[in-house]
C-alpha positions in Angstrom: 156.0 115.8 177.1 157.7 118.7 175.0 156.3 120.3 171.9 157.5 119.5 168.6 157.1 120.7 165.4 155.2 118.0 163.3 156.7 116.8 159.9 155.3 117.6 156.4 153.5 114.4 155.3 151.9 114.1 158.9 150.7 117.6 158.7 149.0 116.8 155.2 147.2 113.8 156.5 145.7 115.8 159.4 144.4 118.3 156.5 143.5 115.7 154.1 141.2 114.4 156.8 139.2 117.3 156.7 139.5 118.2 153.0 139.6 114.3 151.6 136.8 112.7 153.0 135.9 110.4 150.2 136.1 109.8 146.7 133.5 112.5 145.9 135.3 115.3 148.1 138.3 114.6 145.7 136.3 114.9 142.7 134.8 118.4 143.7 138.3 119.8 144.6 139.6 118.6 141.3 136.2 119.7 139.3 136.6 123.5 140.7 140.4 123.9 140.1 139.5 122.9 136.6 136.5 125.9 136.9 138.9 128.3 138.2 141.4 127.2 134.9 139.0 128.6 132.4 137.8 125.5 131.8 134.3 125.0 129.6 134.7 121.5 129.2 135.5 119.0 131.6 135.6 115.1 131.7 135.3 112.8 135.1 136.5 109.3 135.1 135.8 107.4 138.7 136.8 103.4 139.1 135.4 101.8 141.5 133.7 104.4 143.0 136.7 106.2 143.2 138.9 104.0 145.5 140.9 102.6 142.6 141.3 105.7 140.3 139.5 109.0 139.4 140.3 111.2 136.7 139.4 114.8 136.2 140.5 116.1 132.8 140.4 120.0 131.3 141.0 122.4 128.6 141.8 125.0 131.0 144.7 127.5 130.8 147.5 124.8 132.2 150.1 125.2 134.0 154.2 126.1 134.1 156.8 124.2 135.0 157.2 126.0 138.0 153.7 126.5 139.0 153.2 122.8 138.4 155.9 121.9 141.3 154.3 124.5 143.6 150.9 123.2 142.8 151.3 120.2 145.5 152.7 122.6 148.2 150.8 122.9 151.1 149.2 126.6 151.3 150.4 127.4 147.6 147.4 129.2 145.3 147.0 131.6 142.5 143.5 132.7 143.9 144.5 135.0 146.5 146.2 138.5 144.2 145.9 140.6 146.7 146.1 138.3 149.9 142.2 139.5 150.8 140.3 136.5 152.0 137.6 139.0 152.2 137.5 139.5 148.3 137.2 135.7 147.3 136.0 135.3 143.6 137.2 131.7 143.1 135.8 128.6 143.9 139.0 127.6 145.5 141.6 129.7 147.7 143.1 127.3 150.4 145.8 125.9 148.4 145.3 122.6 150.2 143.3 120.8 147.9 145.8 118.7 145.6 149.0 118.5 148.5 146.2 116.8 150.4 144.9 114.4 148.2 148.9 113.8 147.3 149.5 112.8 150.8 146.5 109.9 151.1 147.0 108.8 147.1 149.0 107.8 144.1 148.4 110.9 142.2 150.2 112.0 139.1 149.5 115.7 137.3 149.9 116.2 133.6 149.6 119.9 131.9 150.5 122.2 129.2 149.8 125.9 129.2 150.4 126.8 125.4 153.2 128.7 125.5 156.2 126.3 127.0 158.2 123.8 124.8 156.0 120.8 125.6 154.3 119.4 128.4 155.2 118.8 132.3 154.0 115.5 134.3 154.6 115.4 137.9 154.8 112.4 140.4 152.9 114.1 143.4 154.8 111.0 145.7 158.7 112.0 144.9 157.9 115.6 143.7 159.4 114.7 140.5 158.9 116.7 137.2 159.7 115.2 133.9 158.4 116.5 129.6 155.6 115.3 129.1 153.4 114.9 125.4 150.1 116.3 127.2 149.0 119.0 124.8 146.1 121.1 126.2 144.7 121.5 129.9 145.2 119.5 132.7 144.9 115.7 133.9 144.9 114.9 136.9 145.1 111.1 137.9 144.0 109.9 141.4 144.9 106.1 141.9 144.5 104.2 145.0 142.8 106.6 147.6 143.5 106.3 150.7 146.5 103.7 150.1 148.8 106.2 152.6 146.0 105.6 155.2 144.7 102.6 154.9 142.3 102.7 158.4 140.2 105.4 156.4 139.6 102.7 153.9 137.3 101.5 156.5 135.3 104.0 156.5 134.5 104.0 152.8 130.8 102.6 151.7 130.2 100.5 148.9 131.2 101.3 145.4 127.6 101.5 144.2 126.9 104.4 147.5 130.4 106.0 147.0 129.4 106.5 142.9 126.4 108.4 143.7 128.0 110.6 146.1 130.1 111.7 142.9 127.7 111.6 141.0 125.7 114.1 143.2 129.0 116.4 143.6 129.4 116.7 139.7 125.3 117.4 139.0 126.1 120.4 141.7 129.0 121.5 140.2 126.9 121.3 136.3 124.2 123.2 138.1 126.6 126.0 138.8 128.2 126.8 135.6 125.3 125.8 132.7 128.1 127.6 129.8 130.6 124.5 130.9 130.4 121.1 129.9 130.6 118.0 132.0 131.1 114.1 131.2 131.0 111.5 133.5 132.7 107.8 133.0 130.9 108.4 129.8 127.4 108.7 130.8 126.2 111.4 132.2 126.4 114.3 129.9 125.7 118.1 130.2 126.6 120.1 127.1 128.0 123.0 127.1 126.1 126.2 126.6 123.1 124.1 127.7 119.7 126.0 128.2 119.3 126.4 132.3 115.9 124.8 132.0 117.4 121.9 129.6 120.4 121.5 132.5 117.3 121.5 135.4 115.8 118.3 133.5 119.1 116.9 132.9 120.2 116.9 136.2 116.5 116.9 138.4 114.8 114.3 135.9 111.7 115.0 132.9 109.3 115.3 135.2 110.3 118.8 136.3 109.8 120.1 132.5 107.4 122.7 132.4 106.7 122.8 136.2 109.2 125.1 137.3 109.0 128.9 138.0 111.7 131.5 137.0 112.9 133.8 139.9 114.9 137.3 139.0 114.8 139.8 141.7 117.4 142.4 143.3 116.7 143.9 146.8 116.6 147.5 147.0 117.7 150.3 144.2 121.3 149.3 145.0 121.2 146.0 143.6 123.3 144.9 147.1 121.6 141.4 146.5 120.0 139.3 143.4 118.5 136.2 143.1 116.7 134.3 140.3 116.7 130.9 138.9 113.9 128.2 139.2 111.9 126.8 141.9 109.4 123.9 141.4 105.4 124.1 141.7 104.2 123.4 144.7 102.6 120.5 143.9 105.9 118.9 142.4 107.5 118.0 145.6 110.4 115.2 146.7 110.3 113.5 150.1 113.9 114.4 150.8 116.1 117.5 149.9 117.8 116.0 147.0 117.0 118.4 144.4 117.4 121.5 145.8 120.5 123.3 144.2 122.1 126.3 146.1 124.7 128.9 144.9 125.9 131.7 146.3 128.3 133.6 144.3 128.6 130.7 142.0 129.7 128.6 144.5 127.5 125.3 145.9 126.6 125.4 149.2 124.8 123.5 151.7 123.9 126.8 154.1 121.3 126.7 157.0 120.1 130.4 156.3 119.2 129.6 152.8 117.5 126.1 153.3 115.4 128.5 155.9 114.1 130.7 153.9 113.5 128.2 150.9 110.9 125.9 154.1 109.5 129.4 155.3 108.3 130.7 151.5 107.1 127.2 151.1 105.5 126.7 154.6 101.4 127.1 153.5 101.8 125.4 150.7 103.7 122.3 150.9 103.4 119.5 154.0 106.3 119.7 156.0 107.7 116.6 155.8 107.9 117.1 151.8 110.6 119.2 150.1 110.2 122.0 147.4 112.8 121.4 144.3 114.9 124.3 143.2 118.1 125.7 141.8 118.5 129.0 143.4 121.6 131.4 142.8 122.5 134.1 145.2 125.1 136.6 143.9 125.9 139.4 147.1 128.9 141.2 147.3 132.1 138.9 148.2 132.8 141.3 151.3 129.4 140.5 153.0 129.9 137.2 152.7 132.8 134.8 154.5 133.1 131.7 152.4 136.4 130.6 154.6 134.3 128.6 157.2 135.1 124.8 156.5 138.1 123.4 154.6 135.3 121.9 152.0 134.2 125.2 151.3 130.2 124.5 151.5 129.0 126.1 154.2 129.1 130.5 154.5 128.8 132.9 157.0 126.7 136.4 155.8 127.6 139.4 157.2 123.8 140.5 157.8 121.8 136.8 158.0 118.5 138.1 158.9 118.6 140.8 155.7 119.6 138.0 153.6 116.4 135.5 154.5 113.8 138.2 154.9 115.0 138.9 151.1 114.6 135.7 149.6 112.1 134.4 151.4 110.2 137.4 150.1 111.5 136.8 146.7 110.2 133.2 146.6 106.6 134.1 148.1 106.0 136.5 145.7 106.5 133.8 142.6 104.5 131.4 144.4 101.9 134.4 145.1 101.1 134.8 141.5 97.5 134.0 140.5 96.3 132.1 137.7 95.3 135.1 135.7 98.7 136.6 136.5 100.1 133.7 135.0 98.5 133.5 131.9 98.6 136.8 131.1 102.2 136.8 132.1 102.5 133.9 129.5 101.1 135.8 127.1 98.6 133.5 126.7 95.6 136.3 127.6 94.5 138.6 124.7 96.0 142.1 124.9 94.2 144.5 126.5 91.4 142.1 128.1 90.9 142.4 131.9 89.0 139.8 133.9 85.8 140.4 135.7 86.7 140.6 139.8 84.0 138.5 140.7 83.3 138.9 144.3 82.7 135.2 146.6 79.8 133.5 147.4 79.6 133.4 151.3 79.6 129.2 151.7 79.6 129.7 155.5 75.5 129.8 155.7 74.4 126.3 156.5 77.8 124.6 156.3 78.8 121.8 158.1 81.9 120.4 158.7 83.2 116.7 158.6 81.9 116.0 161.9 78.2 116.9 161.8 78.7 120.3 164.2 78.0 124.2 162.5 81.0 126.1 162.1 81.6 128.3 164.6 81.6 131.9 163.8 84.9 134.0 163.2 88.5 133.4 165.4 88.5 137.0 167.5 91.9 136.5 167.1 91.7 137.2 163.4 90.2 140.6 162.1 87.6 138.6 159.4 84.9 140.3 157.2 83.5 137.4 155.5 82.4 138.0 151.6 79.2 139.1 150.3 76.9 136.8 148.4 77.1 137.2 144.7 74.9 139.2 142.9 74.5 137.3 139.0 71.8 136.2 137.1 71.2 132.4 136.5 69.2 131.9 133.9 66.3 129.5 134.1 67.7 126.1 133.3 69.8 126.8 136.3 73.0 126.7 134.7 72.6 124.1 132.4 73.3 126.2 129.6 76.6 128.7 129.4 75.4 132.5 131.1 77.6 135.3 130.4 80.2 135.5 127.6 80.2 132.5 125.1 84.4 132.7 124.9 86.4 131.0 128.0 89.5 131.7 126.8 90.0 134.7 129.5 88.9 132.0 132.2 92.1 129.8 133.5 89.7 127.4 134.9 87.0 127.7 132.7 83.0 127.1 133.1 81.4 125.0 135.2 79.3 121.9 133.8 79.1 120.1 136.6 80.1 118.8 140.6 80.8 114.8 140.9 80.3 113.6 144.4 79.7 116.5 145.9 83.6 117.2 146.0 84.5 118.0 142.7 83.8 120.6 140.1 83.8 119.8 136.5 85.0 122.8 134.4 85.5 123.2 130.4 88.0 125.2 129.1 89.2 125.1 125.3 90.2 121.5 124.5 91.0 120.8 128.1 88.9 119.1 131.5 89.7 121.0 134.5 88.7 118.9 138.1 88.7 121.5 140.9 88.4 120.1 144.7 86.0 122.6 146.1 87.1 122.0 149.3 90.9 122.8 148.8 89.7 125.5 146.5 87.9 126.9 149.1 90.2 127.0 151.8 93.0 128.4 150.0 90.5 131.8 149.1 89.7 131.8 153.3 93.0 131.1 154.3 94.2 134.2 151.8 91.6 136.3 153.7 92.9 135.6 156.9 96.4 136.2 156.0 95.1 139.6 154.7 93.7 141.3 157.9 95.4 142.6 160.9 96.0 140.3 163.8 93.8 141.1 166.9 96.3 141.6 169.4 95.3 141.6 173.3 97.6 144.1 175.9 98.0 142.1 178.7 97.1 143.5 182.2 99.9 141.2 183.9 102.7 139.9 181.9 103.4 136.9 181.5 106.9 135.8 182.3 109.0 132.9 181.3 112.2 131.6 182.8 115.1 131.3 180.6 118.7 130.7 180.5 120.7 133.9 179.8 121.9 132.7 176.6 118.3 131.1 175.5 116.8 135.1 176.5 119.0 136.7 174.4 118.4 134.8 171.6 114.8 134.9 172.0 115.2 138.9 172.4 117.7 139.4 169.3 114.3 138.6 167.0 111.8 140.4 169.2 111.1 143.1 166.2 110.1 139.7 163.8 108.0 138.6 167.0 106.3 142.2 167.0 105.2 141.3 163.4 103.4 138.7 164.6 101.5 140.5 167.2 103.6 139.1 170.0 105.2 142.1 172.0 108.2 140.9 174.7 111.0 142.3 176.5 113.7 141.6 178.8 112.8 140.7 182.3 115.6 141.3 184.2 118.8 138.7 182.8 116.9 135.7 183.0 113.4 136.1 181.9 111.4 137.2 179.2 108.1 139.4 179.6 104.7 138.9 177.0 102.8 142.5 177.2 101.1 141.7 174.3 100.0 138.5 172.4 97.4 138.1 169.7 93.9 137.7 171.1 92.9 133.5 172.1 96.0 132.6 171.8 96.8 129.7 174.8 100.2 128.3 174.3 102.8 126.9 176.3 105.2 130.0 176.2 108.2 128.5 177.7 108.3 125.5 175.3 107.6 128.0 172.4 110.7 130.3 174.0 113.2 127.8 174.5 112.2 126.1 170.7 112.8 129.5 169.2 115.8 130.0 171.4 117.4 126.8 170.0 116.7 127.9 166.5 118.4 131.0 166.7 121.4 129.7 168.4 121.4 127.1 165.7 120.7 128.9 162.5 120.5 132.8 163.6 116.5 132.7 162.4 113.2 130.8 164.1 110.5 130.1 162.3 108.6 128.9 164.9 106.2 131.9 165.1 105.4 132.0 161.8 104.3 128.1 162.1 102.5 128.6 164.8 100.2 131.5 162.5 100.2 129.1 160.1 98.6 126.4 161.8 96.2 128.7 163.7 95.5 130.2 160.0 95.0 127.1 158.1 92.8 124.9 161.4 90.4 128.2 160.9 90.2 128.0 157.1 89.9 124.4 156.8 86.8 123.9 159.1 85.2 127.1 157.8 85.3 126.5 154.0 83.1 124.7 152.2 83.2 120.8 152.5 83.5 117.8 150.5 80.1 116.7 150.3 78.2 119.9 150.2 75.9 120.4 146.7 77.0 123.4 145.0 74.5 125.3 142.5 76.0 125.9 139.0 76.5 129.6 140.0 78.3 129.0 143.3 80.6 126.6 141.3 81.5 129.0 139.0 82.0 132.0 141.6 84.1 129.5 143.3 86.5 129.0 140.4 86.4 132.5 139.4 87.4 133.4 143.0 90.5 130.7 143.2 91.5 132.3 139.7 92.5 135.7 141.6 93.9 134.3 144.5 97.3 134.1 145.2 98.9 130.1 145.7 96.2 129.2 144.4 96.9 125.7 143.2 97.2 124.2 146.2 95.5 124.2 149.9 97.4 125.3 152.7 98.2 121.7 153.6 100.0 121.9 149.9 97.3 119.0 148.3 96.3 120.4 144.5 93.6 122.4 143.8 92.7 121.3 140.9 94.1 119.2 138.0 93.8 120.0 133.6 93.4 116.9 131.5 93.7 117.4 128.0 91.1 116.1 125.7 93.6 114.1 123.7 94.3 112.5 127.0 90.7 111.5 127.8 90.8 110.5 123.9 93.7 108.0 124.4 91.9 106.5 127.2 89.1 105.2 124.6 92.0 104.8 121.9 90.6 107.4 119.9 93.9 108.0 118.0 
């Protein structure tokens, strides 16, 4: 069969199939031309979920008559200057965006750039240009999707699923650019200029309002990378990914290295099967990143991957790292110039028992622990009945003590406020911070152990072997198809090979494992759990308040390291309303 050349429309199709996919593909190709206009104010029409019409509409900078009629030819752009696809700073660059949608639609353009006689409408079907009384921007009319290809029809969903998918699409798009305004068939609404925690509760929902952390941070003195936005508390989860907002260079993106790093700074404090919210915006230089991966633009390459993860996932640990006191007297909350009291912890381990009736063992040798001193503190007589120490709790997040309800929970008093604290979360969140603290144990091994691997599955494995040295795990190459463990931390048993080839897999797949790190984790948090103190063991009023004291200087500490909440502050006009007492 000979080769031919294939013809114009034919060739559209092909790319509108990878650019067009449904109505909400259309929508964000139309949305970021109208970003890339100038645009600060943009309004989105969709009929029918899109199949019938969708309308995107801007007060960008318009267009000429001549770069209207190049505007719907294939591989025509104004984003490329100087031909660098290296040097990207637009949100589009392909020029294949509106010659593809053209091809699979009825799609008219109207526009007026401010300087030209009047306005220019084109037919995208017959190419034809006629005046037009449009007087500012752009609007660009998409009727009948998919009425060129009617088998792709079939693959639509229901009006209903379709309209959330755009609705989705613009909410990304809002999140990106907070200084332009967005309308949707008239009722969803993001103002312009709108406060970036004002456009997180608009978009993620009221319940986010006060329960989100800022994040500003630049690696190194060369500023080669900066990120900051907001990411949610860890005890304000979803049970799917569909609030967490990425951006790199402005741009949304759905990218495997970033939704990483956002699980691994998460990892001992959330469940794994819950999701963290967050709208995160990466700006790195455009040369050490490759946005030109996927003809819909939302997936990137980084030059240096690994630099890239270990940098935010730092970032992110660090905000959830802050303690309570850090908090408030970040908030200014604290009076100048007080300092808190580092109250040393009580050592809970004597006499402990755990859930199932057997003494805790003593400490992991895989873990170099030094468990806390008693405290040293005078209780007065009444055994606590009374307040000890300084009269004012305002320099005490969690307050005093007044009381323990079950055995589980601790009553504290601060200001106007109740705070409940579950001692046993409390408790294992302090240990499990200890642990992380010390030095793994690490054990040289007299033989090595070897594991079999596929060439491609070793290298992988060996491309992170410095990240595996971190966590005491010291390996090398065993010839071309094998892997040698020299080292390994101390009572550590596992089944190597399945570990290898799970690590191997992620690497391949995402250029990162975290497999490692999970496994410390769940060594770490089995250890802390069953030796903290347990629901159902009596606390003295003085242990209770050691206990808070100690969870007030320790870092994540409002949640366990299964990611259940430490404690909880009811207000007393709460309580109040509960007796209607208003």
């Amino acid at each position: 069969m000979p080769i031919r050349v294939l013809p114009d429309f034919l060739i559209n199709q092909i790319a509108a199939g990878e650019v067009v996919t449904r109505p909400a593909s259309v929508v964000k190709e139309l949305v970021e031309n109208a970003l890339d206009a100038g645009a600060d104010q943009i309004v989105v029409d969709v009929i029918d979920g899109g199949r019938t019409m969708i309308s995107v509409i801007d007060n960008g900078c318009g267009m000429s008559r001549t770069d209207l009629a190049h505007s719907i030819m294939r591989h025509a752009t104004s984003k490329l200057p100087d031909d660098d696809l290296l040097n990207i700073n637009f949100m589009g660059f392909r020029g294949e965006a509106l010659p593809s949608i053209a091809s699979v639609s009825d799609m008219t353009i109207d526009t007026f750039n401010g300087t030209d006689a009047n306005g220019w409408q084109i037919d995208a079907t017959t190419g034809e240009i006629r005046p037009s009384d449009w007087d500012g921007g752009t609007r660009i009319r998409v009727a009948n999707l998919f009425v060129k290809t009617p088998a792709r029809l079939k693959f639509l969903r229901a009006d209903r699923a379709e309209m959330m998918s755009v609705v989705d699409v613009v909410k990304r798009l809002a999140m990106s650019r907070t200084d332009v305004g967005f309308v949707l068939n008239n009722k969803w609404f993001f103002p312009k200029n709108q406060d970036m925690l004002e456009r997180i509760v608009a978009v993620m929902g009221d319940d986010v309002r006060g329960r989100m952390l800022a994040v500003d941070a630049q690696s190194g003195s060369d500023a080669s990378m900066k990120l900051y936005g907001f990411i949610s508390e860890p005890t304000l989860r979803r049970a799917a990914s569909v609030d967490q907002y990425l951006f790199v260079n402005g741009r949304p993106v759905k990218d495997k290295v970033l939704v990483g790093a956002l699980r691994a700074a998460y990892m001992d404090v959330m469940h794994a099967r819950e999701f963290p919210l967050c709208a995160l915006y990466l700006a790195i230089d455009p040369r050490r990143v490759d946005v030109n991966v996927s003809p819909a633009k939302t997936e990137v390459h980084f030059l240096e991957p690994t630099h890239v993860r270990a940098f935010i996932i730092k970032t992110l640990r660090d905000t959830l790292a802050k303690t309570l006191n850090q908090n408030q007297a970040t908030s200014g909350t604290r009076p100048t110039g007080d300092v808190m009291p580092r109250v040393q912890s009580m050592n809970f381990f004597s006499g402990a028992r755990c859930s199932g009736g057997a003494a805790h063992r003593g400490p992991d040798p895989a873990f170099m622990f030094v468990a806390s001193p008693n405290l040293n503190i005078d209780v007065p007589a009444d055994n606590g009945t009374e307040k000890y120490g300084a009269p004012d709790d305002s320099d005490l997040p969690l307050g005093r003590a007044v009381g323990q309800i079950g055995n589980k929970y601790i009553l504290a008093v601060r200001g106007e406020n109740l705070i409940i604290v579950d001692q046993h979360a409390a408790h294992e969140r302090i240990t499990y911070e200890r642990l992380r603290r010390h030095v793994i144990k690490t054990q040289p091994l007299l033989a090595p152990i070897v594991v079999n691997m596929r060439g491609e599955d070793a290298a992988a494995v060996l491309s992170i072997a410095d990240d595996m040295r971190n966590a005491g795990l010291h390996i090398d190459a065993f010839g071309d198809t094998a892997i040698a463990i020299f080292e390994k931390p101390a009572d550590w048993d596992l089944n190597w090979a399945e570990l290898f080839h799970d690590i191997a897999d992620e690497v391949r797949g995402h250029g990162h494992s975290s497999k490692l790190d999970e496994r410390l984790h769940l060594k770490l948090a089995n250890w802390a759990c069953h030796h903290s103190v347990r629901a159902g063991q009596k606390l003295d009023m003085r242990q209770m308040d050691a206990l808070l004291r100690d969870i007030e200087n320790t870092t994540r500490g409002g949640e366990c390291n299964h990611g259940r909440p430490v404690y909880k502050i009811i207000p007393f006009t709460e309580i109040d309303a509960w007796f209607e007492r208003v």
